[in-house]
C-alpha positions as CSV (number, residue, x, y, z in Angstrom):
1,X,-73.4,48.7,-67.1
2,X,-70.2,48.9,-65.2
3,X,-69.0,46.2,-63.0
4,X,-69.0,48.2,-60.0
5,X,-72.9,49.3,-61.0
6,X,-73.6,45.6,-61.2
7,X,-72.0,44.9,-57.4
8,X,-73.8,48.0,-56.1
9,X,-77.0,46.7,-57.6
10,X,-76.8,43.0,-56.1
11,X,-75.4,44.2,-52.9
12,X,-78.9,46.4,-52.6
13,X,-81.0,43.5,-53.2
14,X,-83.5,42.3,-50.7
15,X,-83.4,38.5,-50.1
16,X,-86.8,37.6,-49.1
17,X,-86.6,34.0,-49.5
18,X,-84.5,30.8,-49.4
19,X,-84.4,30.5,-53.0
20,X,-83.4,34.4,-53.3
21,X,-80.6,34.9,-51.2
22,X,-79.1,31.3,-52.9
23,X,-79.5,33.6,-56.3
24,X,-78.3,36.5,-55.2
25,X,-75.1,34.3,-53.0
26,X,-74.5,33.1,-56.2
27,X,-74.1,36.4,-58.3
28,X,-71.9,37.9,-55.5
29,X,-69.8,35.0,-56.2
30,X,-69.1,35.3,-59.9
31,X,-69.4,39.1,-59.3
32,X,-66.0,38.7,-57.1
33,X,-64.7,36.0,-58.7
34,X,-64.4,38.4,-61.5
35,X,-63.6,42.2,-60.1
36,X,-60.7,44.2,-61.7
37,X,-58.0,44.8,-59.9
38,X,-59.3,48.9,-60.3
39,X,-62.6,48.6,-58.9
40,X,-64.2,50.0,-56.0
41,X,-62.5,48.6,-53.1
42,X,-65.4,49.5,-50.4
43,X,-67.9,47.5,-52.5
44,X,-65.8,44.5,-53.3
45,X,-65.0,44.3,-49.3
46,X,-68.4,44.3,-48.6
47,X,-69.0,41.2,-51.2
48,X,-66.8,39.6,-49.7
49,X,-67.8,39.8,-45.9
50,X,-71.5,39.1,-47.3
51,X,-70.4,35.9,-48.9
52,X,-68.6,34.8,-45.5
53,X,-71.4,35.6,-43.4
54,X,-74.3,34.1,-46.0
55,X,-72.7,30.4,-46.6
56,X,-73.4,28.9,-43.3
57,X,-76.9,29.7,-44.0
58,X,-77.2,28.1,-47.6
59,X,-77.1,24.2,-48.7
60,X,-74.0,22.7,-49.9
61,X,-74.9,21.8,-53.0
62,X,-75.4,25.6,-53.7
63,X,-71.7,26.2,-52.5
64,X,-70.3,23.7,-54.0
65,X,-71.8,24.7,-57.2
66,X,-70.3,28.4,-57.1
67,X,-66.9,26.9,-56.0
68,X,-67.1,24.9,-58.9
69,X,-68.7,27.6,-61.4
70,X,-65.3,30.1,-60.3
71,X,-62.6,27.7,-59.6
72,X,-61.2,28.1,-63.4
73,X,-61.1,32.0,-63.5
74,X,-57.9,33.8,-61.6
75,X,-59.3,34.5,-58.2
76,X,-59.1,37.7,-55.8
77,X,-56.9,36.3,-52.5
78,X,-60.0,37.7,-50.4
79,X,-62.4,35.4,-52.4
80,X,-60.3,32.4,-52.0
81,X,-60.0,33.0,-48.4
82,X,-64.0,33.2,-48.0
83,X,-63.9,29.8,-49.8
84,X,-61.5,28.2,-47.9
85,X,-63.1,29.4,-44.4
86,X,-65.8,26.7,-45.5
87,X,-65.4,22.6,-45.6
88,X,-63.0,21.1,-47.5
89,X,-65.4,19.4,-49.7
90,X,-66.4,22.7,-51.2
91,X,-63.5,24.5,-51.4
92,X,-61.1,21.8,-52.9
93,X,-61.6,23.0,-56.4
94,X,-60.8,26.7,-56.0
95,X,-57.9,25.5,-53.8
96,X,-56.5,22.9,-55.9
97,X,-56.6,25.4,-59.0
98,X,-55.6,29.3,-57.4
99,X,-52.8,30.6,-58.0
100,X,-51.3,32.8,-55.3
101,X,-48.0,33.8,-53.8
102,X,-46.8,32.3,-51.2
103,X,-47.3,34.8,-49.2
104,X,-50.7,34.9,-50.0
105,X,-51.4,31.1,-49.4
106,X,-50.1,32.1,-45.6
107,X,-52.6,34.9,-45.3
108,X,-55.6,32.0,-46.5
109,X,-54.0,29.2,-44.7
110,X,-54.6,31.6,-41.1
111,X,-58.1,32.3,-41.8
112,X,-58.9,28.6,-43.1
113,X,-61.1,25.5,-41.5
114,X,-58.6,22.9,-39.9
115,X,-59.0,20.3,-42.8
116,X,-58.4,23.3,-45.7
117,X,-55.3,24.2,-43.8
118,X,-54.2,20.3,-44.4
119,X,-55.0,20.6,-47.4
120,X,-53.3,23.8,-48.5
121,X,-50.5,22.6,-46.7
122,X,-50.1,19.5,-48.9
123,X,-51.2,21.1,-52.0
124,X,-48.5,24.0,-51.8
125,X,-45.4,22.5,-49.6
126,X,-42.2,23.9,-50.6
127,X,-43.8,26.5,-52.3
128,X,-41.4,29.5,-52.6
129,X,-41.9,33.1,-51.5
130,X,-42.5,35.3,-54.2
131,X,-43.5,38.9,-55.0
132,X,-44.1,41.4,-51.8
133,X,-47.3,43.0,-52.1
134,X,-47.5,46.2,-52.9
135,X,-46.9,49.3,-50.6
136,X,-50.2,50.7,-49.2
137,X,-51.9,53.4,-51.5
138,X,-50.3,57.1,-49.9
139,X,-50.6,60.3,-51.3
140,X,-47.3,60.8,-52.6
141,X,-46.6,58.6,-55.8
142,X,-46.4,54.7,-54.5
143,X,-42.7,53.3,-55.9
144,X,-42.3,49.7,-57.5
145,X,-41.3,46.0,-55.9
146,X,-38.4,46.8,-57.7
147,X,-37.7,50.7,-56.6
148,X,-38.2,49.5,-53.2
149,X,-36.6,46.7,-52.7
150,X,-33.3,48.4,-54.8
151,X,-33.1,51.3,-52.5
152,X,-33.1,48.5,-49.9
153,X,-30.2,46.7,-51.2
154,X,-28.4,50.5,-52.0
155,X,-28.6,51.2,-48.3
156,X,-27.5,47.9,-46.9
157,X,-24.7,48.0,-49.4
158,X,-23.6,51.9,-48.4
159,X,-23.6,51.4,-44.9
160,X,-21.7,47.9,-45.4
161,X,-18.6,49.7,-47.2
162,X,-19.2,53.0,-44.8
163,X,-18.2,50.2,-41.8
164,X,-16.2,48.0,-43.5
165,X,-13.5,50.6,-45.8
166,X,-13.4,48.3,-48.5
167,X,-12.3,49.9,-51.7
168,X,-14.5,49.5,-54.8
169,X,-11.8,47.7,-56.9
170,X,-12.5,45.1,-53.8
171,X,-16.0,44.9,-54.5
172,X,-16.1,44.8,-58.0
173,X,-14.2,41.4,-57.6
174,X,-16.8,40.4,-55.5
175,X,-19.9,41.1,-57.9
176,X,-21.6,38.1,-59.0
177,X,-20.9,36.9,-61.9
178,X,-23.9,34.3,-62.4
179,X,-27.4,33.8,-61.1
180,X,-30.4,31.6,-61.1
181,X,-33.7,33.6,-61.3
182,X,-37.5,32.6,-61.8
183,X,-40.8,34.9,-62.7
184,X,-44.2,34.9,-62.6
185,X,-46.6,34.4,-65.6
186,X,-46.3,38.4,-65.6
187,X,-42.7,38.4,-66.6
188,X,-41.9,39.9,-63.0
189,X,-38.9,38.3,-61.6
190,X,-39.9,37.2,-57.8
191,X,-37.0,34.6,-57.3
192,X,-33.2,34.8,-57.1
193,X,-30.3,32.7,-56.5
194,X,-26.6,33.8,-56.5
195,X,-27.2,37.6,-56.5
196,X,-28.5,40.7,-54.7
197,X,-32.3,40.2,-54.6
198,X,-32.5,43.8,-54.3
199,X,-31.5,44.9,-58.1
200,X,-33.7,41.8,-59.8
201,X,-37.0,41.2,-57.8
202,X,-39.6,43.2,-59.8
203,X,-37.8,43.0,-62.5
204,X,-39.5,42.9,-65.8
205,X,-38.7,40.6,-69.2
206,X,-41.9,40.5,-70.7
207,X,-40.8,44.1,-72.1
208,X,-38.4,46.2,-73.4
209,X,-37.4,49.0,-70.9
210,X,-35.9,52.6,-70.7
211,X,-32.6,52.7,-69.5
212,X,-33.0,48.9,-68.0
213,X,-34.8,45.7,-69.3
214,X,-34.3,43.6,-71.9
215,X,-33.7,43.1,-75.4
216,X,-36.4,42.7,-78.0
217,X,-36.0,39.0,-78.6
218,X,-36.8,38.4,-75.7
219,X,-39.5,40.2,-75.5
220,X,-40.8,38.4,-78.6
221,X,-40.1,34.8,-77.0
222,X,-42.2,35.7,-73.6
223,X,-45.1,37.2,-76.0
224,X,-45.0,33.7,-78.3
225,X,-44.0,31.9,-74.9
226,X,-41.0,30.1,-76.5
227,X,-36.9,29.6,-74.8
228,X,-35.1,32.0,-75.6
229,X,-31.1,33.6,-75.3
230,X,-30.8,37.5,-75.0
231,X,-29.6,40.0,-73.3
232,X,-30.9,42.3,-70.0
233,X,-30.1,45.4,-68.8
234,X,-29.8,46.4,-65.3
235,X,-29.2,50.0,-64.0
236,X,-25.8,51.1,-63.5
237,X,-26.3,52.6,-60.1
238,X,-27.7,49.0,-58.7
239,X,-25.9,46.4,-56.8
240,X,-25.2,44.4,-60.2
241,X,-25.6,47.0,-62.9
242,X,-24.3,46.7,-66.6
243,X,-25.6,44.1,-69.6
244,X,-25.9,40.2,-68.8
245,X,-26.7,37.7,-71.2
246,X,-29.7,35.4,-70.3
247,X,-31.3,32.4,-71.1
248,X,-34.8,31.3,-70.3
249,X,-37.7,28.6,-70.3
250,X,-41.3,28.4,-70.0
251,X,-42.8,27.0,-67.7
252,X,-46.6,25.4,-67.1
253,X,-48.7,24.5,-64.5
254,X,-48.8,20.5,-65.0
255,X,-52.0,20.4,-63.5
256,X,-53.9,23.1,-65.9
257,X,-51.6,23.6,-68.5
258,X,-51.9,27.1,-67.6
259,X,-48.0,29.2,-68.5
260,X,-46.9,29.7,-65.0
261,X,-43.7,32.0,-66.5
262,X,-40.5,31.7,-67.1
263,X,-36.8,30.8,-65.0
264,X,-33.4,30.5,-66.3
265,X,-29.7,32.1,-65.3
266,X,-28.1,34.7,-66.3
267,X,-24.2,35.7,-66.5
268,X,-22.3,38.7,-67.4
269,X,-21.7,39.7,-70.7
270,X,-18.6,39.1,-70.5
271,X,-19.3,35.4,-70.4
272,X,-17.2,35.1,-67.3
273,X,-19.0,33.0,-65.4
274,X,-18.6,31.4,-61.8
275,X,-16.1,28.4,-61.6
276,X,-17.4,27.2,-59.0
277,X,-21.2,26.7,-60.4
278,X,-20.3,24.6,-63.5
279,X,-23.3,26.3,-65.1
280,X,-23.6,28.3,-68.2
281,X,-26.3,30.7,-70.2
282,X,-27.0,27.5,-72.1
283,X,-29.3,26.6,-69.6
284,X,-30.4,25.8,-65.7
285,X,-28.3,23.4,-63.9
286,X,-30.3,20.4,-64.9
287,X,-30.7,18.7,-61.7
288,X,-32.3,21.0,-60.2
289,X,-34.2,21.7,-62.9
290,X,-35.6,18.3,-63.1
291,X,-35.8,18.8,-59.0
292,X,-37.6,21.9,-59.9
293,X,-40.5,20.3,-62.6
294,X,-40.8,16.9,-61.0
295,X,-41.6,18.4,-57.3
296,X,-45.0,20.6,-58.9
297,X,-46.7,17.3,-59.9
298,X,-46.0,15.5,-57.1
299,X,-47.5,17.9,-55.0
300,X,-50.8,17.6,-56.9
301,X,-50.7,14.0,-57.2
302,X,-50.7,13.7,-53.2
303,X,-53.0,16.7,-52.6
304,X,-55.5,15.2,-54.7
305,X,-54.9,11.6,-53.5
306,X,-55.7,13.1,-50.2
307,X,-58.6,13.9,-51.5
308,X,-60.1,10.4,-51.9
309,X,-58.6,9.1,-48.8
310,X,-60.5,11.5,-46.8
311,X,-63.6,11.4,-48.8
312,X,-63.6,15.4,-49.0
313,X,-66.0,15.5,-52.5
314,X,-67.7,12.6,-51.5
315,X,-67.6,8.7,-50.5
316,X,-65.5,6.4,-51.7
317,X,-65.0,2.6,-51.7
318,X,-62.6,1.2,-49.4
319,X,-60.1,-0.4,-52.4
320,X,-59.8,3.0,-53.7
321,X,-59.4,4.9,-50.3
322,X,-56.9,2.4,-49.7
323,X,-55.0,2.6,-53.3
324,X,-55.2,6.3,-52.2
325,X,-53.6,5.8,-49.6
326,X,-50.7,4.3,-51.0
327,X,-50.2,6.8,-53.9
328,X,-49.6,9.4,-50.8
329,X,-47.3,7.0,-49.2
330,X,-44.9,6.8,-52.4
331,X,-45.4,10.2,-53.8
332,X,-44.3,11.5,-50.6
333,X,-41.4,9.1,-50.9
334,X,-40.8,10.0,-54.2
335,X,-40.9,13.8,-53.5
336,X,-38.2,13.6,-50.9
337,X,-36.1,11.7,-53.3
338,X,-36.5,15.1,-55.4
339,X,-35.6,17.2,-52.3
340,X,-32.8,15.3,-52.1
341,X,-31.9,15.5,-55.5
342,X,-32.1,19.6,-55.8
343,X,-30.3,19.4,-52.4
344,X,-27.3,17.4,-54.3
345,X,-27.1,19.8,-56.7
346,X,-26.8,22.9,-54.7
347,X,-24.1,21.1,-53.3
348,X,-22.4,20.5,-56.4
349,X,-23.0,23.8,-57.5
350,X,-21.2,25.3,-54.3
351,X,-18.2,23.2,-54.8
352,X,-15.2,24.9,-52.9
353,X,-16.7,26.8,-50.8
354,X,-15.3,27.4,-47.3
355,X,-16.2,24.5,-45.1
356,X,-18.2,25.0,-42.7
357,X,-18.1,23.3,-39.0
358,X,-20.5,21.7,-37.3
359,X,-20.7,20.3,-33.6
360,X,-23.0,17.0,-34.3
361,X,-23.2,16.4,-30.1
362,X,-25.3,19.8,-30.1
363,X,-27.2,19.1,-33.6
364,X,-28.0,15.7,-32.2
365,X,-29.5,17.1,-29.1
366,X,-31.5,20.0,-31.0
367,X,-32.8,17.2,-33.7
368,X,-33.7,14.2,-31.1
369,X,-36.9,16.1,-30.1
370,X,-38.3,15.6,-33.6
371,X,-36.6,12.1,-33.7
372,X,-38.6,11.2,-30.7
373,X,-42.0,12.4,-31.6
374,X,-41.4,10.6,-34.9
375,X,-40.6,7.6,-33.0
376,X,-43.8,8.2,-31.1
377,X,-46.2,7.9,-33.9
378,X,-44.1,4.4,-35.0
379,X,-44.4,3.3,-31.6
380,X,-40.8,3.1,-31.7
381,X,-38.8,4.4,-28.3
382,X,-35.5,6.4,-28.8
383,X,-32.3,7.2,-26.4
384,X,-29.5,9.8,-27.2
385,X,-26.0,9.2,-26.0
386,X,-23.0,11.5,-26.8
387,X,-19.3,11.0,-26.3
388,X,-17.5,14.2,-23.9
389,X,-15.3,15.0,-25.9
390,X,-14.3,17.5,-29.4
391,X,-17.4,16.3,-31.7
392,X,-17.2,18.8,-34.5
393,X,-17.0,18.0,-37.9
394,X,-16.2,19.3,-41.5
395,X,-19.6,19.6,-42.8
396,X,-22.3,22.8,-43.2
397,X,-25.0,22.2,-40.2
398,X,-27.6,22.4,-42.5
399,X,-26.5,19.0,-44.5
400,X,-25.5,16.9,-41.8
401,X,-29.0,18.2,-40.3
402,X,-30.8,16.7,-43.6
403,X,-28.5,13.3,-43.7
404,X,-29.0,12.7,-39.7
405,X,-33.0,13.3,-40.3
406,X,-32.8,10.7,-43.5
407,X,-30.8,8.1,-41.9
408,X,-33.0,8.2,-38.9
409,X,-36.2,8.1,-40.6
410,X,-35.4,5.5,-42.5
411,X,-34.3,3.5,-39.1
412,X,-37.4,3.9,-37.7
413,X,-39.5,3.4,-40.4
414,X,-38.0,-0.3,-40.9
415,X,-38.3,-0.4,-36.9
416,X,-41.1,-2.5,-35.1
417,X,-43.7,-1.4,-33.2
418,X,-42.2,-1.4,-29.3
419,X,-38.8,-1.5,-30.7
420,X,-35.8,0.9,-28.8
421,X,-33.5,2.5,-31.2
422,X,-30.4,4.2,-29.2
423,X,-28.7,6.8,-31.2
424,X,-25.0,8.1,-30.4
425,X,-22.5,10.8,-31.2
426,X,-18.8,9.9,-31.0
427,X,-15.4,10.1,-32.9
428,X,-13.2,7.6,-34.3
429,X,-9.4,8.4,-35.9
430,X,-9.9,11.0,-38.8
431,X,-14.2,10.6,-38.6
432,X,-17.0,11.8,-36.4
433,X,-20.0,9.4,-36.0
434,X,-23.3,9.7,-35.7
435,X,-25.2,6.1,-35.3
436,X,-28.5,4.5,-34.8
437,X,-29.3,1.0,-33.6
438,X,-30.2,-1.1,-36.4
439,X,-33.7,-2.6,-35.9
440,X,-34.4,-6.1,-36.2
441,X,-36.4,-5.8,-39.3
442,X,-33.0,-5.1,-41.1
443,X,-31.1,-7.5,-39.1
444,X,-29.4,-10.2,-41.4
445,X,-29.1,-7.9,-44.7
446,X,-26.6,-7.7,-46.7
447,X,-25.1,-4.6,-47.8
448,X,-26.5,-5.4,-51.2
449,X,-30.5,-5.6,-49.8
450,X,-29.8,-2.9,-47.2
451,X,-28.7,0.3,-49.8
452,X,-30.8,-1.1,-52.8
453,X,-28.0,-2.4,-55.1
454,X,-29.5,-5.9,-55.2
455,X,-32.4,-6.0,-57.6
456,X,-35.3,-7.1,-55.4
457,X,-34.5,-4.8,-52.9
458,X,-35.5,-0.9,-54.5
459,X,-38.6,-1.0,-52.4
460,X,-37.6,-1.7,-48.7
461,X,-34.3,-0.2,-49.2
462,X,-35.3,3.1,-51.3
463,X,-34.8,5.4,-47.7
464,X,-31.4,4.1,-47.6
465,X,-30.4,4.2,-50.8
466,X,-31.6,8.1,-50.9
467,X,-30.0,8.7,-47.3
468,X,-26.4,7.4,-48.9
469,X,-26.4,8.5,-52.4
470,X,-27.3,12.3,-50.4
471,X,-24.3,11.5,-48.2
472,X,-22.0,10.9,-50.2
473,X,-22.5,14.4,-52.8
474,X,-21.8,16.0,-49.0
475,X,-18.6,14.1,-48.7
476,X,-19.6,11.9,-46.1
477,X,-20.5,8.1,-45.4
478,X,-23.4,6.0,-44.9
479,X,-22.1,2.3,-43.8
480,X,-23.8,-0.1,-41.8
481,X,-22.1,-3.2,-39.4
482,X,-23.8,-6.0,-37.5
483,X,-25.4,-3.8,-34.5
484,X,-26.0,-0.2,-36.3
485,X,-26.4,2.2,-39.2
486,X,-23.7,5.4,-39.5
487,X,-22.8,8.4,-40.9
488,X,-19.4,9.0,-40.9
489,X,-18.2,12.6,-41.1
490,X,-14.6,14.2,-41.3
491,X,-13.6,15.7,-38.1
492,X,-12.6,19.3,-38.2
């Protein structure tokens, strides 16, 4: 019997008692759980809206039990949705285990219960956006991710040159000459870093292709997942056509084991890569790689810590809620210590670039609503003062955003509770400043207890320490006198 014939059947069944419509809940369930992507849409909608509208009528343990039954198997988005519509204490498995894009997880997160939004929002933070969905069945033949997104890119780039006159010898010397890229266990490439996204998202290396794709040893290593070194072949009439040599690792899913795909970088053939990365085909740059494979984990770790502290599959004894607790409290310390560190490497990577300038009075007035509401929850008050006159800096908004945000929260998490922290913008010779009041719990350290250099001091002073090492890859300074805590920034 066909899967769709199976559906059909169940969906006609009468449920005439308690016990039946549990039964036949259950088998619309697994049905789902398992439908090919080629099935009969109508019938598998209808599943669906039937298992939404049946669960508030059944017993727990009989949801829970499904959730539990599917949660291993590679679940429809619409069947993970139905789940997550429920209590968190039954749909924790299936959402601690799917795997979906990220903007699929967006599209579950909107139709989810309040506490399975917290918890998707823990489990999948800093997830990336990946692969587009597909273009709605038409009549006329549907193109690829990659066809699409190409002609994209093709127009952008005609009507850029149409306005701008530049000759093509011009924009050849502007072609990339290395990227970063990432793909999904299906060998699609659905991430890109230092080239047109247009010519490589869609992309395929889990096969050899005609005219474009790559080689065959590479298509062996995906199939064996093992590294490999090969080459790839774009189109000639993309944004970055011709041959470049690329390099590749698995990856897996540190929760499941499961191969999650591949990521690597890739250069021209030529082997003339970007001075200004340091990088080669040899491999990723391996700080953010590390970034990249310790940030997964850690995301688990707290989601499923969260788990205990808020008693979602069931109670738990006060010593563990509370070791809980504080395995979210340094996991989430730990994982912006990883933000930190992928964010140091992008900065190292993007060496020489053109400086960028930033007017810290209007950052600081943009970023002390968040500071304030931050202090709020400390019970921690906070002031803003800025000097009149020229406060702009050499320095990208977007760092001395993250290194204001850092130094602060560190601040006011050593702050106590009715405490007033004052924070000012000013300049000073050759630097602009941006400074914070320093509390009284970090009054009478020494520069050696304060940044974490002193042995007995990693704990306390582990913000700090983050907040400077991160300030000075940006080519700035953290330093700290009697009354306050500063960044110093170069003026522009």
């Amino acid at each position: 019997m066909r899967f769709d014939d199976r559906l059909k059947t169940v969906l006609a069944q009468p449920a005439t008692s308690a016990h039946d419509a549990a039964v036949r809940w259950r088998q619309l369930v697994e049905l789902a759980a398992r439908a090919p992507p080629d099935g009969d849409r109508d019938l598998f909608t209808q599943a669906i809206s039937e298992i939404r509208d049946a669960a508030a009528t059944l017993e727990e343990r009989v949801r829970s039990a499904a959730a539990l039954a599917v949660a291993s198997l590679p679940l429809p988005v619409d069947l993970v949705a139905a789940f997550a519509a429920d209590r968190l204490n039954i749909a924790a498995p299936i959402l601690a285990s799917a795997r979906l894009t990220a903007l699929e997880w967006k599209s579950v997160s909107a139709q989810a219960s309040d506490d399975c939004r917290a918890f998707i929002g823990t489990m999948h933070a800093g997830s990336q956006p990946v692969r587009q969905p597909a273009p709605p069945e038409a009549k006329e033949p549907v193109p690829s991710i990659s066809d699409v997104v190409a002609r994209i890119e093709r127009l952008r780039q005609s009507r850029t040159s149409a306005d701008t006159g530049r000759s093509a010898a011009t924009d050849e010397d502007e072609q990339p000459r290395l990227f970063r890229w990432e793909c999904n266990e299906s060998g699609e490439i659905e991430w890109v870093e230092g080239a047109p996204r247009g010519a490589l998202v869609g992309q395929s290396i889990a096969q050899r292709g005609s005219g474009a794709g790559v080689d065959r040893t590479v298509e062996r290593a995906f199939a064996s997942r093992a590294p490999f070194h090969g080459t790839l072949e774009l189109p000639a009439d993309s944004a970055i056509g011709g041959t470049w040599k690329i390099g590749g690792v698995p990856a897996f899913d540190r929760s499941s084991g499961r191969f999650a795909g591949y990521r690597g970088v890739a250069e021209r053939s030529d082997g003339t890569a970007s001075r200004a990365s340091g990088r080669s085909i040899n491999g990723p740059d391996p700080l953010r790689e590390l970034a990249h494979e310790i940030r997964t984990p850690l995301n688990a770790i707290i989601g499923f810590a969260e788990i205990i502290t808020g008693e979602y599959l069931g109670p738990a004894g006060s010593a563990y809620r509370e070791r809980a607790s504080e395995i979210v409290a340094q996991a989430r310390l730990l994982l912006s210590a990883v933000e930190d560190l992928d964010f140091a490497a992008k900065l190292r990577s993007t060496d020489g670039a053109e400086k960028a300038r930033c007017n810290l009075g209007e950052l600081v007035e943009r970023l002390v609503v968040a500071l304030r509401e931050t202090g709020d929850q400390n019970g921690v008050e906070i002031e803003a003062a800025r000097s009149v006159g020229d406060l702009a800096a050499a320095v990208q908004p977007e760092v001395a955003e993250r290194l204001i945000l850092r130094m602060c929260g560190a601040v006011i998490g050593r702050s106590a509770e009715g405490e007033r922290l004052r924070l000012t913008v000013d300049c000073n010779g050759q630097h602009c400043l941006v400074s914070i009041t320093r509390p009284t719990g970090l009054h009478g350290m020494s520069e050696e207890h304060l940044f974490g250099t002193a042995d007995d001091a990693m704990s306390a002073a582990f913000p700090l320490r983050l907040a400077r090492g991160l300030a000075h890859a940006a080519g700035a300074r953290l330093v700290a006198c009697e009354r306050r805590i500063s960044l110093l920034f170069p003026k522009a």
